[in-house]
C-alpha positions in Angstrom: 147.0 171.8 118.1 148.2 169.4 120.5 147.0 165.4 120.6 146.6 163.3 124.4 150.3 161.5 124.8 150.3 157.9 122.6 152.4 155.2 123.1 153.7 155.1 120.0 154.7 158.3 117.4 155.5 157.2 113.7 156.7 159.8 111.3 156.4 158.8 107.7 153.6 156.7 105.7 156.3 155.3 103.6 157.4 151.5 103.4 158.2 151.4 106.8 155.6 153.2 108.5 152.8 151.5 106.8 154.5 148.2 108.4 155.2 150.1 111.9 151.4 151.4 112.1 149.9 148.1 111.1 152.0 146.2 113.0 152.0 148.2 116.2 148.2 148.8 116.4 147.5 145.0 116.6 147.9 145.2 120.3 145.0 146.5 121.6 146.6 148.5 124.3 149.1 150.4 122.9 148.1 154.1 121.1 149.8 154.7 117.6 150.0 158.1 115.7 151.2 157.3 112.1 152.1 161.1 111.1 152.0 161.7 106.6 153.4 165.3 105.3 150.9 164.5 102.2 147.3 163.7 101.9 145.7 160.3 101.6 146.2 158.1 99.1 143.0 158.7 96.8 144.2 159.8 94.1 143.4 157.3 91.0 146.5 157.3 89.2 148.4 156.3 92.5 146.0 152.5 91.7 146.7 152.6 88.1 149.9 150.8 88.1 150.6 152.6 84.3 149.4 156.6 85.8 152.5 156.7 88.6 154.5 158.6 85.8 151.7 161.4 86.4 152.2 162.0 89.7 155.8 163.0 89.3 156.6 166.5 90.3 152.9 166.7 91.3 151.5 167.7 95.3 152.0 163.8 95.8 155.6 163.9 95.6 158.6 165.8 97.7 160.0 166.4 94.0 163.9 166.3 95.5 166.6 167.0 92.9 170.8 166.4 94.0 172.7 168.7 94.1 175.5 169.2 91.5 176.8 166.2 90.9 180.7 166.3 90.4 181.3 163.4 87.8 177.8 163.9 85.9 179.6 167.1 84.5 177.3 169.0 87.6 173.9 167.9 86.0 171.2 167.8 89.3 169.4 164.5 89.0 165.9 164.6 89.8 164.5 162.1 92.9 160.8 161.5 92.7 160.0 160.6 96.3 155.9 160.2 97.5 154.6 162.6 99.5 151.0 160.5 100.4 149.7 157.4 102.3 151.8 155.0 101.0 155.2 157.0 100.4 157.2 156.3 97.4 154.9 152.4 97.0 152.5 154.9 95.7 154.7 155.6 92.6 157.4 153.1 92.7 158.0 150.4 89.5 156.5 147.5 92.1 158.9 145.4 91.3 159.7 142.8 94.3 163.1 141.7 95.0 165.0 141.3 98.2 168.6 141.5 97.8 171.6 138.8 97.8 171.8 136.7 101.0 175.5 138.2 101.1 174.3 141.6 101.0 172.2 141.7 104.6 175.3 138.5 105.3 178.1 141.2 104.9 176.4 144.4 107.1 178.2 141.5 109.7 175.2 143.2 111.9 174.2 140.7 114.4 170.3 140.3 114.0 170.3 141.3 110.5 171.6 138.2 108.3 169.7 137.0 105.9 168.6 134.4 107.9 167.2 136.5 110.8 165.1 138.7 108.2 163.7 135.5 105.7 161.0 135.1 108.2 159.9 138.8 108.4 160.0 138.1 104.0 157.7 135.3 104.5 155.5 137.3 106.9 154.7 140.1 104.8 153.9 137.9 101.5 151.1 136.5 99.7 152.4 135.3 96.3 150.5 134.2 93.7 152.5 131.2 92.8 151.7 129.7 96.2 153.5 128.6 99.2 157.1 127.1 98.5 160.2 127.1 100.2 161.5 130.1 98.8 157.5 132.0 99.1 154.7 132.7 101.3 150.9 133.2 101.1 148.6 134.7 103.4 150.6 138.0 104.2 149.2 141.8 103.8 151.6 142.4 100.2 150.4 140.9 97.2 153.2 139.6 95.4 152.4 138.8 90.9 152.4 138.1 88.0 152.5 140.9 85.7 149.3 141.2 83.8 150.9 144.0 80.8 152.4 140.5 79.0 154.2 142.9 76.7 156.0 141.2 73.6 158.7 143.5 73.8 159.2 142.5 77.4 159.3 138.9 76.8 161.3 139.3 73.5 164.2 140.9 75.9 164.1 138.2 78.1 164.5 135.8 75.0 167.3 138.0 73.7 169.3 137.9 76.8 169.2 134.4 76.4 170.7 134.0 73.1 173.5 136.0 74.3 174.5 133.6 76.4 172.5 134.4 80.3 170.8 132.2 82.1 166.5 132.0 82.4 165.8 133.3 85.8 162.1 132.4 86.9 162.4 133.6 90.2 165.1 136.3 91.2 163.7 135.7 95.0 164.6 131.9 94.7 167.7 129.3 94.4 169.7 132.4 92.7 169.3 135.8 91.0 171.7 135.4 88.4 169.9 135.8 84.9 166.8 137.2 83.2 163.5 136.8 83.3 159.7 139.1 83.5 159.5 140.4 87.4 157.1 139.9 90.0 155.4 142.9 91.1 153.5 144.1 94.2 150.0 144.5 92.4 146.4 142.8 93.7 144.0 141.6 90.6 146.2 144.4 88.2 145.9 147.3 91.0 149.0 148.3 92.6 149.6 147.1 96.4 150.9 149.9 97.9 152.4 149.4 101.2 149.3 151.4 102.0 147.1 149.4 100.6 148.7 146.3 102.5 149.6 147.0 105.5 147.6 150.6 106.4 144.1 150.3 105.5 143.0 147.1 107.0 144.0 148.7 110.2 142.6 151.7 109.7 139.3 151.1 111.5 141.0 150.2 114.7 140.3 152.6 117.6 143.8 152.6 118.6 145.3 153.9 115.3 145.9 157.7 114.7 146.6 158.7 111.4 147.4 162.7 111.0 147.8 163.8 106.9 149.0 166.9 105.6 151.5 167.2 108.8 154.7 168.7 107.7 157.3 167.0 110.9 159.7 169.9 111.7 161.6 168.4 114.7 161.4 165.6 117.0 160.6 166.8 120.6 163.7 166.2 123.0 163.6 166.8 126.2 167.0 165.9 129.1 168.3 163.2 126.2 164.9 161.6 125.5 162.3 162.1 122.5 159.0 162.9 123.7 156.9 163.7 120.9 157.1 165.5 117.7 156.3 169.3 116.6 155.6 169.8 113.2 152.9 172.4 111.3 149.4 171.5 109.0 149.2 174.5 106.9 149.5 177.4 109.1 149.0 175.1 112.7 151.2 173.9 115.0 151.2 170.5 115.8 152.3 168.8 118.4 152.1 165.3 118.8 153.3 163.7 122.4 154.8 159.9 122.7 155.2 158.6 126.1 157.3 155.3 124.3 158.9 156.0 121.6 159.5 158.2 118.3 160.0 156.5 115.1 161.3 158.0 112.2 160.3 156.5 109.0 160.9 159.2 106.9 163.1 157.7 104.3 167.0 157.8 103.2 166.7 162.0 102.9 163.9 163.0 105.4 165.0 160.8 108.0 168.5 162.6 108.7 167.3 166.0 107.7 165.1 165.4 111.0 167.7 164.1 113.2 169.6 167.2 112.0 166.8 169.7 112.7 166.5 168.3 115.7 169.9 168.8 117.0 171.2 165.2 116.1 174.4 165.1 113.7 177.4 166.8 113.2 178.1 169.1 116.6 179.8 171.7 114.1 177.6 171.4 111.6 174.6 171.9 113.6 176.1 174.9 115.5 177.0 176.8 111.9 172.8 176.7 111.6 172.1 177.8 115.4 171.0 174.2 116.2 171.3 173.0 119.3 173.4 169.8 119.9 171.5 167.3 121.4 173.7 164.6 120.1 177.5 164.6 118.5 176.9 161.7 115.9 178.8 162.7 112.9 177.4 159.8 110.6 173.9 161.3 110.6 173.4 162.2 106.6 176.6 160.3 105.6 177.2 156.8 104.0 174.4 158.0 101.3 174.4 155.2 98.5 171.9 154.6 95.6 172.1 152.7 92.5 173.0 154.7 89.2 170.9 153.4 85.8 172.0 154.2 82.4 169.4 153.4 79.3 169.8 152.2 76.2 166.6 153.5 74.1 165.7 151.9 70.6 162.6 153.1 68.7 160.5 150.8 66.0 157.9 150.6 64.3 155.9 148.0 66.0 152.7 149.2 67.7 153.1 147.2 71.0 154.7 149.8 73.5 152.8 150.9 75.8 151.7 154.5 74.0 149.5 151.7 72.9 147.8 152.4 76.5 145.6 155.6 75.1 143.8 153.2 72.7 140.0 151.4 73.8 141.4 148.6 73.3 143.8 148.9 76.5 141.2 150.6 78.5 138.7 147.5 77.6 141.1 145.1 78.7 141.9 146.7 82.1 138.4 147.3 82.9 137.2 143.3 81.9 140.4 141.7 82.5 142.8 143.7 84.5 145.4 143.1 82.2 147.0 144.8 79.6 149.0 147.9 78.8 147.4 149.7 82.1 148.3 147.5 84.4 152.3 147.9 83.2 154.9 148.6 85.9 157.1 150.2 83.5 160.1 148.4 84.0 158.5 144.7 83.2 161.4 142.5 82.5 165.3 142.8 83.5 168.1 140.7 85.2 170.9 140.3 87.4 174.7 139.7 85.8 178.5 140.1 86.7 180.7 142.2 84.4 183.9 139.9 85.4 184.0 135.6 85.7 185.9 136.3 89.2 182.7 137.7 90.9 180.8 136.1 93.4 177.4 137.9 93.0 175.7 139.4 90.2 177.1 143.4 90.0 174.9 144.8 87.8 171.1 144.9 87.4 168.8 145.2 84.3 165.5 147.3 83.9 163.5 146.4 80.5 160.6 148.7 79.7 158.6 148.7 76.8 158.3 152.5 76.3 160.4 155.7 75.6 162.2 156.6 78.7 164.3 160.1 78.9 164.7 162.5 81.1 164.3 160.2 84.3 161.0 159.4 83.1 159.9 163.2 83.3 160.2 163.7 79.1 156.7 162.3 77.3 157.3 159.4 75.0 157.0 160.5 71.5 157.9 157.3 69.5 156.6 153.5 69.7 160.4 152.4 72.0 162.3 149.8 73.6 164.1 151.3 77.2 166.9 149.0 79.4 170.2 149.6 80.6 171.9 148.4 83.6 172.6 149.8 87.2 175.4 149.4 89.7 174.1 147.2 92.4 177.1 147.5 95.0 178.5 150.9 94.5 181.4 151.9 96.2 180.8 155.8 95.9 179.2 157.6 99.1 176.9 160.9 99.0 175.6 162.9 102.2 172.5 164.5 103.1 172.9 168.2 104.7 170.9 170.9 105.7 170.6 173.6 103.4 169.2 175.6 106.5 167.9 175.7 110.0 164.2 176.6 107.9 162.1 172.5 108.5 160.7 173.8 105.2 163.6 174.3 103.2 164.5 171.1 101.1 167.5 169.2 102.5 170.6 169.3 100.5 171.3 166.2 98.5 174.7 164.7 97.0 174.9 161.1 95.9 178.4 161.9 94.7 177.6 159.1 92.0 180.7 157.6 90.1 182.9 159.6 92.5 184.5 156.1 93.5 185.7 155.2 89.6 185.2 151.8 90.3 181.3 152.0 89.8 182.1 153.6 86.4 183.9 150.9 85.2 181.0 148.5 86.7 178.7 150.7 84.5 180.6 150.6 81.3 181.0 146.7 81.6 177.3 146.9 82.2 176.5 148.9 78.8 178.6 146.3 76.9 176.3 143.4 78.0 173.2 145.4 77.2 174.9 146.4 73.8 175.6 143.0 73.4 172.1 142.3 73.8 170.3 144.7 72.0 172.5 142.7 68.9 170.2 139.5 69.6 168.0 138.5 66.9 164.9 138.2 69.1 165.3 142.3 69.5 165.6 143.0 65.9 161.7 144.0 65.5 162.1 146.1 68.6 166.1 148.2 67.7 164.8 149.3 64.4 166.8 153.1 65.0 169.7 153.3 68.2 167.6 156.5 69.6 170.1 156.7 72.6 173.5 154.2 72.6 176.8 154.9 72.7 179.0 156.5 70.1 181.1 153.4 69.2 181.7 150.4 72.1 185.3 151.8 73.1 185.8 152.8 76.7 186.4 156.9 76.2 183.0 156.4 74.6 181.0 154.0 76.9 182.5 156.4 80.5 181.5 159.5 78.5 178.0 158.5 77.6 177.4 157.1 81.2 178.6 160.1 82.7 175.8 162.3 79.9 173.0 160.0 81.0 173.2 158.7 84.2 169.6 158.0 86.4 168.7 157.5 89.4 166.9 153.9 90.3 165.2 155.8 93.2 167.0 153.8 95.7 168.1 156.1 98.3 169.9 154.1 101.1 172.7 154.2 104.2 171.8 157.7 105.6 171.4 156.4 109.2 173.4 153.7 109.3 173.4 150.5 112.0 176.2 150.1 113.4 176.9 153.8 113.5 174.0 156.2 113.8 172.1 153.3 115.1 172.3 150.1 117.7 171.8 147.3 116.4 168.1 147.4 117.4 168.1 150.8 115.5 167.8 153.1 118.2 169.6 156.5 118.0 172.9 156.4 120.1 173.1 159.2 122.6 169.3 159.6 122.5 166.5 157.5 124.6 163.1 156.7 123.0 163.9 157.3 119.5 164.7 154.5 116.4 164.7 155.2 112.6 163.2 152.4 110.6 163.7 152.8 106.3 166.2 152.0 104.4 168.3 155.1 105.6 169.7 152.2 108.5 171.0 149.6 105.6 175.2 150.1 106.6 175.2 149.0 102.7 172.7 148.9 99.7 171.5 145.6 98.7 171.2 144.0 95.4 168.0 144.9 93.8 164.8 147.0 93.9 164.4 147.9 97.9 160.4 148.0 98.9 160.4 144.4 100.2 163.8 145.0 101.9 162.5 147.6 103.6 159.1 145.8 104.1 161.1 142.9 106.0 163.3 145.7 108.1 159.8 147.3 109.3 158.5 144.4 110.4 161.3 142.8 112.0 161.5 146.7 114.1 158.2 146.3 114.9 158.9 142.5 116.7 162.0 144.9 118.0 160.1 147.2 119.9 157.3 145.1 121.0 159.9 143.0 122.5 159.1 139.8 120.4 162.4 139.4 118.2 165.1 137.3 119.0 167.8 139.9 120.4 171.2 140.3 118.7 173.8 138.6 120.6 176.8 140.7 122.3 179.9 141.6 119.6 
């Protein structure tokens, strides 16, 4: 199967690529192909904002594990990642923040401050609170109020409180430091996919491709230049031509494994696997970062977690409200803190979900539970992404290498202490009946070792193809013509917080990039 030449080639239907398509496409003159591995995004439990738990491990997700991980005593953590219109927004926690100015401020990347990338923010959004000088309406992503108003949510929020943090109202405002209930990407209780935002109200225009169920395999170069992309639909070869450009959009793991397949990396590396070196970058699959989450889990007796979901009652309230338990992202409530009174930013991050959470979210909940723990916002420790072969079908090889920098240990045992310390609050006492999962005692041997036992993923892959390195600083790959990458695999550093709208905001600042529209980064 081969498609005429288009202008444009996008591979991946993630964050990015929804933006990429839907942005592109507005000119009527240009041809996009937006290229998904997985099928469209029908399926009803991707809409449900409570049924994204059910499509782990499923068709609908790449179902990526790490690779022995040194410090977690060589457990493999598993990394849900979507395979479906809509990437991982199609199973994601929705929850919409966009990082410390100092985080985009310290990449020291001209064109990517915080102040170049606000506007593309404000571009994207419609929030529900209105127009302010911190928010936008009138964008493609629906930006909430969560609709599950769980007591146990707001009681955490309350507890944090007492033990001494700040309210936080608005984490994308005047500051993130504190606590509060999140905003979410959902429309009227429905989750807003990036899919749903961006991709289907340009789906009807005659100038936009979309190909599903295309496996990418390489990117077509030809004397230094990407042409198109080869990849396979079932048993079919597909070829798909761009006389522009190629954009990768395949995310923090998919995006180097197909530089890397496509002779783009490592020179050694690729020649152990019989690749041919089209370009000697070394940092392609390096610099990988993520931010590692530890729970605390407390069961009670109160009948207000979500297992209360399965009863009419919630189903009744979704259908004539769109509220209630249904319309839960999981992880409702949280805040931002610093473990030490010398920091500038917050350093660690809180998740709050009203349920039993184990197992990375893969073990059923059993028991009525309160779930929330901190992560590591900045971490210091670096992972890589390698081939595990020369086969496109063969899963790339993952190490996050988590905690192998001890500094982001320590971060993580300060962390537990201030959850501890909160979990003690006397707004929690209806919801810590029973410690289900806490440390052994609050001393350091104790706090490292239980860290290092249950240590998560926050699904926040980042760094693989960084700018500045991999990339120019109008991410197009060095040593090649015609090709960019555009996820968060170009961040030269995670930022602070959950990393759909940072990603959102990078996409559509590319797409001003390549349309020629954005203001160019000066020399330096």
């Amino acid at each position: 199967m081969s498609d005429a030449p288009y202008d444009y080639v996008i591979v991946g239907a993630g964050s990015a690529g929804c933006v990429l398509a839907a942005r592109l496409s507005e000119d009527p003159d240009v041809r996009v192909c937006l290229i998904e591995a997985g099928p469209a995004d029908t399926h009803p439990d991707i809409h449900l904002p409570l049924g994204a738990g059910r499509l782990f491990r499923t068709r609908l997700d790449w179902d990526y594990d790490t690779h022995d991980e040194p410090v977690l005593n060589g457990r493999r953590l598993y990394l849900p990642r979507g395979r479906v219109l809509g990437g991982t927004t199609a199973l994601n926690g929705m929850v919409y923040i966009r990082g410390h100015r100092s985080d985009y401020d310290g990449w020291g990347r001209p064109g990517w401050g915080f102040d170049d990338l606000l506007p593309y923010f404000l571009r994207s959004e419609d929030n529900e609170r209105g127009a302010s000088e911190h928010h936008a309406t009138g964008g493609p992503l629906s930006v909430s109020e969560g609709r599950s108003r769980n007591p146990i949510s707001a009681a955490f929020v309350t507890a944090a409180v007492q033990a001494g943090h700040a309210a936080n109202a608005d984490f994308n405002g005047a500051g993130m430091d504190g606590f509060g209930l999140y905003q979410l990407t959902q429309r009227d209780g429905r989750r807003c996919s990036n899919a749903v935002a961006f991709l289907h109200p340009a789906l009807d225009r005659p100038n936009l491709t979309v190909l599903t169920n295309v496996q990418v395999h390489r990117v077509l170069l030809e004397q230094g230049r990407a042409r198109g992309v080869v990849g396979e639909r079932l048993d079919e070869r597909v070829e798909v031509r761009a006389e522009r450009e190629v954009l990768l959009s395949a995310g923090a793991y998919n995006s180097p494994q197909l530089l890397l397949l496509s002779g783009v990396g490592p020179a050694d590396e690729l020649r152990a696997l019989d690749i041919t070196v089209t370009a000697d970058l070394p940092g392609v699959g390096r610099n990988l970062q993520d931010h590692p989450a530890v729970n605390l889990v407390y069961t009670h007796s109160q009948p207000v977690s979500l297992l209360a979901a399965s009863e009419p009652e919630a189903l009744r309230l979704y259908e004539e409200e769109q509220a209630g338990p249904l319309t839960s992202n999981v992880p409702e409530a949280g805040g931002f803190a610093r473990t030490r009174p010398d920091l500038d930013v917050p350093d660690v991050q809180f998740h709050a979900s009203p349920l039993m959470l184990l197992n990375g979210g893969l073990s059923a909940p059993t028991e009525h539970a309160l779930s929330f723990g901190p992560c590591v916002l900045a971490p210091r420790s670096r992972g890589d992404v390698t081939l595990a072969s020369g086969d496109p079908t063969a899963k790339p090889r993952i190490r996050h290498a988590y905690y192998t920098d001890d500094a982001d240990l320590r971060t993580m045992t300060e962390g537990l202490r201030i959850g501890l310390e909160i979990a003690r609050q006397e707004a929690l006492a209806p919801y810590t009946e029973k410690a289900y999962l806490t440390p052994e005692s609050t001393s350091e041997e104790d706090l490292r070792d239980f860290a290092v036992r249950n240590t998560q993923t926050l699904f926040h892959p980042a760094g693989t193809c960084a700018i500045g390195d991999v990339l120019d600083d109008e991410l197009r790959v060095r040593g090649v013509e015609g090709l960019r990458v555009v996820d968060a695999s170009v961040m030269p550093a995670l930022v602070r917080g959950n990393t759909n709208a940072p990603i959102t905001a990078i996409a559509e600042r590319a797409a001003d990039l390549v349309r020629g529209r954005a203001a160019r980064p000066s020399a330096g």
